[in-house]
C-alpha positions as CSV (number, residue, x, y, z in Angstrom):
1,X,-18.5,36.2,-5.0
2,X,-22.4,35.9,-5.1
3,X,-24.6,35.8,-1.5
4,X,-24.5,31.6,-0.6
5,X,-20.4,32.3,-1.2
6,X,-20.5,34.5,1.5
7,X,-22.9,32.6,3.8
8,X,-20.2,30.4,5.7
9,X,-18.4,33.5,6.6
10,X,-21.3,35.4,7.9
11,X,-22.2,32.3,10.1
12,X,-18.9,32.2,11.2
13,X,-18.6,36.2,12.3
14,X,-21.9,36.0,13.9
15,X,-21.2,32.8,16.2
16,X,-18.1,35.0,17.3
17,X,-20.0,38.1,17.8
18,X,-20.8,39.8,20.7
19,X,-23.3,41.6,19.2
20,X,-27.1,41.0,17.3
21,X,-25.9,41.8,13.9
22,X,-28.9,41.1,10.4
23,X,-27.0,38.5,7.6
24,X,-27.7,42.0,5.9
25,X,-25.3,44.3,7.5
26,X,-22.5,41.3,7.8
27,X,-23.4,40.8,4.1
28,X,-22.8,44.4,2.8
29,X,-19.7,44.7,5.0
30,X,-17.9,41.8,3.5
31,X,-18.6,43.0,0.2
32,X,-17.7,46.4,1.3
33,X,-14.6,45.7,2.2
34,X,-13.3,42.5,-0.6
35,X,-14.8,45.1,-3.7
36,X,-14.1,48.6,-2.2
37,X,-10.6,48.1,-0.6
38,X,-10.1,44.8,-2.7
39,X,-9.6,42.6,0.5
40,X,-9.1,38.8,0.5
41,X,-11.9,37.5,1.8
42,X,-9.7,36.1,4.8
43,X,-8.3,39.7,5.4
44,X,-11.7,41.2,5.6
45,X,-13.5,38.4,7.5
46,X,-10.9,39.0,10.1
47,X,-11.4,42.8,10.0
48,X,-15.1,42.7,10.2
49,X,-15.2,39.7,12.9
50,X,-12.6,42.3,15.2
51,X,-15.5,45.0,14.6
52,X,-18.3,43.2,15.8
53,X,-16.1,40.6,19.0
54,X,-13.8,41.0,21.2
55,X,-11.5,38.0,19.4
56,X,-8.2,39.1,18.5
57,X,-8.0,38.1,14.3
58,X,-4.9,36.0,15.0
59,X,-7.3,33.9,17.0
60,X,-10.0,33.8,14.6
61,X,-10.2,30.7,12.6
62,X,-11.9,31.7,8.9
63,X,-13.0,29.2,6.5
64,X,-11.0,28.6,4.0
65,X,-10.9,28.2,0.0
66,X,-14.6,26.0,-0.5
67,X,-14.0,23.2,-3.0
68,X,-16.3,20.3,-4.1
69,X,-14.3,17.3,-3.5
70,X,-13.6,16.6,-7.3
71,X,-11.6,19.8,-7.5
72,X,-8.9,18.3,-4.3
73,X,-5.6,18.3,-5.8
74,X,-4.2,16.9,-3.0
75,X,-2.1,20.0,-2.6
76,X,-4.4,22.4,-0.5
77,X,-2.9,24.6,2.5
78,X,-6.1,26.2,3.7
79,X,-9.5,24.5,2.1
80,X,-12.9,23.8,3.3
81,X,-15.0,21.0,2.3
82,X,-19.0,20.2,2.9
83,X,-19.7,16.3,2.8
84,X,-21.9,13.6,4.1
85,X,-19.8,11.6,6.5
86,X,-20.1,8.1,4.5
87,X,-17.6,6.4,8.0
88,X,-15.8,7.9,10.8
89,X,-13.9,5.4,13.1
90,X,-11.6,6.5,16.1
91,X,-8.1,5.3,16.3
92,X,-5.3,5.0,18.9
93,X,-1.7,5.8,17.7
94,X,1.9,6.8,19.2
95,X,3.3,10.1,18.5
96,X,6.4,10.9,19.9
97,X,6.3,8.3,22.4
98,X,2.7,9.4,23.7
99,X,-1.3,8.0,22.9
100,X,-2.9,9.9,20.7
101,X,-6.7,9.4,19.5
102,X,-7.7,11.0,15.7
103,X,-10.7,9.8,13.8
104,X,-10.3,8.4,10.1
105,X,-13.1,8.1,7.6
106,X,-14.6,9.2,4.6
107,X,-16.9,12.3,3.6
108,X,-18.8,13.0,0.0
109,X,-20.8,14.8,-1.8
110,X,-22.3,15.2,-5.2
111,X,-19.2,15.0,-7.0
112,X,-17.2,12.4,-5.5
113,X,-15.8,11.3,-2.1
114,X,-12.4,11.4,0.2
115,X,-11.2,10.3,3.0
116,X,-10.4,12.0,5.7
117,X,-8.3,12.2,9.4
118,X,-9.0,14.5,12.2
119,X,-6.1,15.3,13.8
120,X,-7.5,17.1,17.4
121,X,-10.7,18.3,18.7
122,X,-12.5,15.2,18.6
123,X,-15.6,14.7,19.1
124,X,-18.4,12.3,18.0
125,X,-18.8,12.2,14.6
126,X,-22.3,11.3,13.4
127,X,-22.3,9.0,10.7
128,X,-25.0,10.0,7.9
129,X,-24.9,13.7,8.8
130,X,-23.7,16.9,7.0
131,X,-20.1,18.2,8.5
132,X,-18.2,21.2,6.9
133,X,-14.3,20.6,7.5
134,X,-12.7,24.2,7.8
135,X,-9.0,25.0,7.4
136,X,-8.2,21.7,5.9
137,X,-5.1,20.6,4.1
138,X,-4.8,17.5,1.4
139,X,-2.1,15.0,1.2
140,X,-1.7,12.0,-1.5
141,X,-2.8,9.0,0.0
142,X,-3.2,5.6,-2.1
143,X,-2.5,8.0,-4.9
144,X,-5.9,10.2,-4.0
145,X,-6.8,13.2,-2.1
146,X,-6.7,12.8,1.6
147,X,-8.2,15.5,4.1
148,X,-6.4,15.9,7.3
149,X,-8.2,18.3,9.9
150,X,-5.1,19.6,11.8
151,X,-4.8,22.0,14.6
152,X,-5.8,25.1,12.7
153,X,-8.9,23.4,11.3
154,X,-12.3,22.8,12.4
155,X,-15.3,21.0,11.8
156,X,-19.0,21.4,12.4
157,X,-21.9,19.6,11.9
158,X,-24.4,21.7,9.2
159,X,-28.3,21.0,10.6
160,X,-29.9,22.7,7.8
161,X,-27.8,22.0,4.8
162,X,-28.8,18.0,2.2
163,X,-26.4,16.1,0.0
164,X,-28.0,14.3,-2.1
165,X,-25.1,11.4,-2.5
166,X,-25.0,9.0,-5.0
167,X,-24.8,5.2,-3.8
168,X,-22.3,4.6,-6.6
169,X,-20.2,7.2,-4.6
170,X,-19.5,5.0,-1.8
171,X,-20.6,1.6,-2.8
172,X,-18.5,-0.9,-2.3
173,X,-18.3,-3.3,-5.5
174,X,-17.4,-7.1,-5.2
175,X,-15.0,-8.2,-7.5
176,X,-13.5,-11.5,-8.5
177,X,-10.4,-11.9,-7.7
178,X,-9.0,-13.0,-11.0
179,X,-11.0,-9.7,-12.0
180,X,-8.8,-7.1,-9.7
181,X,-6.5,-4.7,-11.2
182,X,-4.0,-2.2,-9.6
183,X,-5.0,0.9,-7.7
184,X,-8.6,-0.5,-7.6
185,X,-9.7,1.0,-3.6
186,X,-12.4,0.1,-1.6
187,X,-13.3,-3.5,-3.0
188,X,-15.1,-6.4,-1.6
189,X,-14.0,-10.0,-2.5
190,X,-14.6,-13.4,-1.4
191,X,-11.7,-16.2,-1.2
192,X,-9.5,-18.7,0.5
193,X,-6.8,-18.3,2.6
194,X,-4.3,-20.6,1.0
195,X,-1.2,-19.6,2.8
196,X,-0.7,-17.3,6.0
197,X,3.0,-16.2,7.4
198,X,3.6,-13.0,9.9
199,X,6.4,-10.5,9.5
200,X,7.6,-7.6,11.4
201,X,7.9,-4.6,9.1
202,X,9.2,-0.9,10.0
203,X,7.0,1.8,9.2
204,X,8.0,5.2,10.1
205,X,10.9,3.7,12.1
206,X,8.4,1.8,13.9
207,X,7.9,-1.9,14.3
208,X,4.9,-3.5,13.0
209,X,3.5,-6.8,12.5
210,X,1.7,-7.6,9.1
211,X,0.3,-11.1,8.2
212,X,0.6,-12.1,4.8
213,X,0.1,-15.0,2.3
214,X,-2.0,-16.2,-0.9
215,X,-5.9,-15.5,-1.3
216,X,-7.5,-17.8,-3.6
217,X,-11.3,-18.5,-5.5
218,X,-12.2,-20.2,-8.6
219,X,-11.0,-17.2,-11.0
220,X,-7.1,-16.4,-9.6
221,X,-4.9,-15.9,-6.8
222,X,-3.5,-12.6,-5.4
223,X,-0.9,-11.5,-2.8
224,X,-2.2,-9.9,0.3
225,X,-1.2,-8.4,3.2
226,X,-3.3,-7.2,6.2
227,X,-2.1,-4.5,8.8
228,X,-3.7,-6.0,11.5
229,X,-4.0,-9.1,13.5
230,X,-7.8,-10.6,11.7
231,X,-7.6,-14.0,13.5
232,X,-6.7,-14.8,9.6
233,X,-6.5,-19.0,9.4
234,X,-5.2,-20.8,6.4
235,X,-7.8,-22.6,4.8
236,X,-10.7,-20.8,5.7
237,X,-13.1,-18.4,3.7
238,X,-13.2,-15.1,4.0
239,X,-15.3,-11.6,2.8
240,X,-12.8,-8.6,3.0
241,X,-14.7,-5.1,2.4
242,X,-13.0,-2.1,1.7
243,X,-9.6,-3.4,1.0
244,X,-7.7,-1.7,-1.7
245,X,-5.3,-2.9,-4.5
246,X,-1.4,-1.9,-5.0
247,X,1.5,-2.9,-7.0
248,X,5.0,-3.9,-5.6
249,X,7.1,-3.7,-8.2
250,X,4.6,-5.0,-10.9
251,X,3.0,-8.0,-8.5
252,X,-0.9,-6.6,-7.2
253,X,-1.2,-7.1,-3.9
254,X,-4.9,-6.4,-2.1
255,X,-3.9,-5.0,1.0
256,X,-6.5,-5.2,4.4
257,X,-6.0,-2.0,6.5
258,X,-7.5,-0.6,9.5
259,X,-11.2,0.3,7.5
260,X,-11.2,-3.6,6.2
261,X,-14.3,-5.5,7.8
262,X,-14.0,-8.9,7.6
263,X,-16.3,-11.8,7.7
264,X,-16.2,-15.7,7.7
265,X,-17.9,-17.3,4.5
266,X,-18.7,-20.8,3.5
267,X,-18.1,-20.6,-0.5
268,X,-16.3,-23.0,-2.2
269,X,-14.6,-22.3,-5.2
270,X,-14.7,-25.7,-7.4
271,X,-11.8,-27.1,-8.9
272,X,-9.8,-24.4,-8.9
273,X,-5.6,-24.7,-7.3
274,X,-3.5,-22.3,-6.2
275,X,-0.9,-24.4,-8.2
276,X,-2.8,-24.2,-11.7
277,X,0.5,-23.3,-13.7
278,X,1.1,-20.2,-15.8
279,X,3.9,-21.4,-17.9
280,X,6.2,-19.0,-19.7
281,X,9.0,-18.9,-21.8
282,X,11.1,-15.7,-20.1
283,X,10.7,-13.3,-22.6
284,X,6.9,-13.7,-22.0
285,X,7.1,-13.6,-18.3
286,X,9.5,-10.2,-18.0
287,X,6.9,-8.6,-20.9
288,X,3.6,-9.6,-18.3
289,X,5.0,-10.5,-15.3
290,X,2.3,-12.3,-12.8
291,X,2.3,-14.3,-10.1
292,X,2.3,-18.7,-9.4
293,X,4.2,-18.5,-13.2
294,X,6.6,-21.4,-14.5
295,X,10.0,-20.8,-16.2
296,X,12.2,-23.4,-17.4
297,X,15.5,-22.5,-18.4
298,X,19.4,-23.7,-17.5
299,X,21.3,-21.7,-14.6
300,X,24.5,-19.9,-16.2
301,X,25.3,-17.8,-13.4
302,X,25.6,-17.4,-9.9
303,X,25.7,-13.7,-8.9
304,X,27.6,-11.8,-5.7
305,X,25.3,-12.0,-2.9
306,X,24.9,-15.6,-3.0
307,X,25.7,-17.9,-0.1
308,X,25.6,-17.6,3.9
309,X,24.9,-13.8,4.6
310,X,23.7,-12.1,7.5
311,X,20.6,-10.1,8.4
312,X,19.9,-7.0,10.3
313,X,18.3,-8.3,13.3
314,X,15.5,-5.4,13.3
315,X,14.5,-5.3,9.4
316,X,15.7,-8.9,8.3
317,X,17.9,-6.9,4.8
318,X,20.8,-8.7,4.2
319,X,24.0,-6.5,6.3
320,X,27.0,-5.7,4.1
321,X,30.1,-6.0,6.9
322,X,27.2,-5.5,9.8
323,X,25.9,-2.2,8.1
324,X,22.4,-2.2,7.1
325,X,21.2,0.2,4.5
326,X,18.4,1.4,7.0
327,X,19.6,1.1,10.5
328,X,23.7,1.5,10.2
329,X,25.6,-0.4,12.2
330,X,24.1,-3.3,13.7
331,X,25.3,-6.5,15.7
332,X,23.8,-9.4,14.2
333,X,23.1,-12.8,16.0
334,X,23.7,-16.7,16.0
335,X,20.2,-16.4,14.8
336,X,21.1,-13.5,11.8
337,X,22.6,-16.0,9.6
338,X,20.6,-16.9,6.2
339,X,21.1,-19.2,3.0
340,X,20.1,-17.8,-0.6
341,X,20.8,-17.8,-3.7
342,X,21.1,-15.3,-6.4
343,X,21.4,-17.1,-10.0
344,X,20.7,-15.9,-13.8
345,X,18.3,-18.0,-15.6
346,X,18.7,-18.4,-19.7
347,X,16.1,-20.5,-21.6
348,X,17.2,-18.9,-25.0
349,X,14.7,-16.5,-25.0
350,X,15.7,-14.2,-22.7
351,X,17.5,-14.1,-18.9
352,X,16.1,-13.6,-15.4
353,X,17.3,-13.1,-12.1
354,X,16.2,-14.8,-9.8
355,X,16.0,-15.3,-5.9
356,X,16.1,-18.4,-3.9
357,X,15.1,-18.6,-0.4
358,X,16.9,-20.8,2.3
359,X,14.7,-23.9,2.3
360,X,15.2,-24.2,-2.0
361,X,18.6,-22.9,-1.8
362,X,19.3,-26.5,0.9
363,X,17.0,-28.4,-1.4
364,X,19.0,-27.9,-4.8
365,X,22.6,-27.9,-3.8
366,X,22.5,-30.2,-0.7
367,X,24.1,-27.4,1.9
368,X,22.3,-26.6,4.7
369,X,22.3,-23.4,7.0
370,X,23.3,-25.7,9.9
371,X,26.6,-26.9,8.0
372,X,27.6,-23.2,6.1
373,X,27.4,-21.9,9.5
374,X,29.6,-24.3,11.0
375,X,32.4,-24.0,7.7
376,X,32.4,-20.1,7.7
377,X,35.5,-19.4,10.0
378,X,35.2,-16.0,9.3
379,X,34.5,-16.8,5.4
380,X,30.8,-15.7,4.2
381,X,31.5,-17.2,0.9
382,X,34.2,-18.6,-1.3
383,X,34.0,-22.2,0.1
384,X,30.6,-22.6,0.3
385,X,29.8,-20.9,-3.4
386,X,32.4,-22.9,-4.5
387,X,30.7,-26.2,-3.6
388,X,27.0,-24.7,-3.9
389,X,28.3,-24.1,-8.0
390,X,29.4,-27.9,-8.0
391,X,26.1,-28.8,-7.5
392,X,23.7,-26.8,-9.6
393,X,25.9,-24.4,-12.7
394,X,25.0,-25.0,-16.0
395,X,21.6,-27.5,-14.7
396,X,18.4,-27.3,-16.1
397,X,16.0,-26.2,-13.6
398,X,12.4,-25.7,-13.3
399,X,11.0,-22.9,-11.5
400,X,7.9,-21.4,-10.1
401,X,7.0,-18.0,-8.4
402,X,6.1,-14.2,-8.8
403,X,7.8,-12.0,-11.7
404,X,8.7,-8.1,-10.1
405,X,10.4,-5.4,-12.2
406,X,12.3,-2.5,-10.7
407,X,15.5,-0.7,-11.4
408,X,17.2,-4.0,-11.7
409,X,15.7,-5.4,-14.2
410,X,13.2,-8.7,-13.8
411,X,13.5,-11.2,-11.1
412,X,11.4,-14.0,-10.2
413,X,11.1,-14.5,-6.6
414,X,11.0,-18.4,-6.6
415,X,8.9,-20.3,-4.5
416,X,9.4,-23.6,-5.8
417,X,12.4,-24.7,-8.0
418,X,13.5,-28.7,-9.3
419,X,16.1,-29.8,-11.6
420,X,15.2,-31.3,-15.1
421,X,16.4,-34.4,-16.5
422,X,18.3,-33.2,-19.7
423,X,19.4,-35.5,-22.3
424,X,22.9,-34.0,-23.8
425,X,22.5,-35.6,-27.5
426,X,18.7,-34.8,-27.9
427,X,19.7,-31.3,-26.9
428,X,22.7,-31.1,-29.5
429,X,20.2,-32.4,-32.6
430,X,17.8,-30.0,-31.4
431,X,20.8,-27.1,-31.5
432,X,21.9,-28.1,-34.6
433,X,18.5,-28.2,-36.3
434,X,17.8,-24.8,-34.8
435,X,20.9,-23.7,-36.4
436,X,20.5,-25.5,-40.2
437,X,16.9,-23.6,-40.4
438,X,18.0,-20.6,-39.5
439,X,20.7,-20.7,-41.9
């Protein structure tokens, strides 16, 4: 270790010391004991800070491993980090039943920048200024190093020490929405609010309310979801800054969290609708997946699942004999009961799955949730299958929605679905052709 490596550590022992000791002597010391007796430099920073204080080592708090911020793996114990605080916000939150405040924000320096939480100890924390975060550890969050200041770490603001930042460290870019891809963070965009619906979600086996829907300009839609209450209104314009992109099982979603400001704009985005139509055969739509795509293919199946079901009141999944997969046993409601269907798609090309929410599910096969309800007697499904198949196997169907992929293969969760006319001899030429040229 050269002299500046040792400088922290010398600052440290003499703010603890109870006597008037030259950067010198502390200097020669530490070296004295890390090169000499081949110390750690923990070990001797807490032999040499017992020499010169009356603190007991246990209770001394060095600094730990330094690191520029492009070396965080996001797997530090005990790591110290010197930044320019870029944001720092304070935050309520419940732990263990009881208010807690920490501060979130973000800190760089010349080689990139991080967010960051302090845990306790807070304090004002002066936006623009030079902090050193001591005793740190890192955690993967949004898939990037995170620093959390817990109770064994410390933080102080450095008076004498410039970071020359770059601006493209922490700028926020703009980007067309048509133009966002996955994992982008930090992004400003402009767009409509095309649809808005609010959900209760759990999170750490907590309850909490997201609002989601379709954000819209003249270059695409996108999926988003904000975790907090905006005053979001359908239909009017808005600026989101530092939102950040994820994908749910291959769908981008641009997600608005606590950091997102938000501002009321009024752009107009041309000609541009939400319902400009993506169509795809299925074998193109499970290779690119997307969202607002069109299939059009003939139903040949109609899988277990289907029918009048049951939801957990607390998370909405569907109950298998009143057990839910998250909160066990449960005791559903009159007001638990939901309508869906499950079906297989084939258009020659390929097959999907795919989902059909209550509303379609009464709009293609002419049973309402009112009337299954009323027919179960104890039976979730045979009956009501039974006629629900009547009325829509082996139909030609169009469909629209968003394409996910996951262990199950690919599904289209449909937002809108019609039948097509079909004509039974043009189709049978049309086979028959097919099958002479192959031939």
């Amino acid at each position: 270790m050269n002299k500046e490596d040792f400088t922290p550590y010398i600052k440290q022992i003499k703010a603890a010391s109870k006597e008037k000791i030259s950067d010198e002597k502390l200097l020669e010391e530490l070296e004295h004991h890390t090169t000499t007796y081949d110390m750690g430099i923990d070990a001797a920073v807490r032999f040499v800070t017992r020499k010169h204080s009356n603190i007991a080592p246990s209770d001394f708090s060095v600094v730990g491993q330094k690191k520029k911020i492009s070396d965080l793996t996001c797997s530090e114990n005990n790591v110290s980090i010197t930044g320019k605080v870029m944001l720092a916000k304070s935050k309520n939150i419940i732990v263990q039943g009881s208010s807690k405040t920490i501060v979130e924000g973000s800190i760089a320096d010349e080689t990139g920048s991080v967010g960051f939480t302090i845990w306790d100890g807070i304090s004002d924390i002066e936006v623009g200024a030079v902090y050193e975060f001591r005793n740190c550890y890192t955690k993967k969050f949004r898939n990037k190093p995170q620093i959390n200041v817990g109770k064994n770490g410390s933080f102080a603001k450095m008076r004498d020490v410039e970071i020359n930042v770059s601006p493209d460290l922490y700028a926020v870019p703009e980007v067309k929405i048509g133009n966002i891809k996955e994992n982008f963070d930090n992004i400003t965009t402009i767009g409509n609010i095309s649809s808005i619906e609010k959900r209760t979600v759990i999170v750490k086996d907590k309850e909490k309310t997201v609002f989601s829907g379709v954000i819209v300009d003249d270059t695409g839609t996108i999926q988003y979801s904000a975790w907090k209450d905006f005053g979001l209104k359908k239909g009017e314009t808005i600026r989101v800054k530092n939102a950040y992109v994820r994908s749910w099982k291959g769908i981008l979603q641009l997600n608005f969290g606590d950091n997102c400001e938000i501002s009321r704009e009024s752009a107009q985005f041309g000609d541009f609708k939400i319902t400009e139509i993506k169509e795809k055969t299925i074998a193109e739509a499970i290779k690119t997946g997307g969202t607002n795509v069109t299939i059009r293919g003939t139903i040949v199946h109609i899988k277990p699942g289907s029918g009048l079901i049951q939801r957990c009141p607390v998370c909405r999944r569907a109950l298998r004999e009143n057990r839910c997969s998250v909160h066990d046993s449960v005791m559903p409601g009159p007001n638990d009961y939901d309508l869906r269907l499950k079906l297989v798609i084939d258009d020659g090309t390929g097959t999907i799955n795919a989902n059909i929410n209550c509303n379609n599910t009464e709009k293609i096969t002419g049973v309402t949730l009112d009337a299954a309800k009323n027919q179960v007697n104890g039976i979730l499904e045979s009956e009501i299958i039974k006629k629900m198949s009547s009325q829509i196997f082996c139909k030609k169907v169009k469909v629209v929605g968003s394409i996910i992929n996951d262990d199950y293969g690919s599904t289209i969760i449909v937002k809108d679905i019609s039948f097509e006319s079909s004509d039974i001899s043009n189709d049978a030429k049309h086979l028959l052709k097919t099958v002479e040229d192959y031939q």
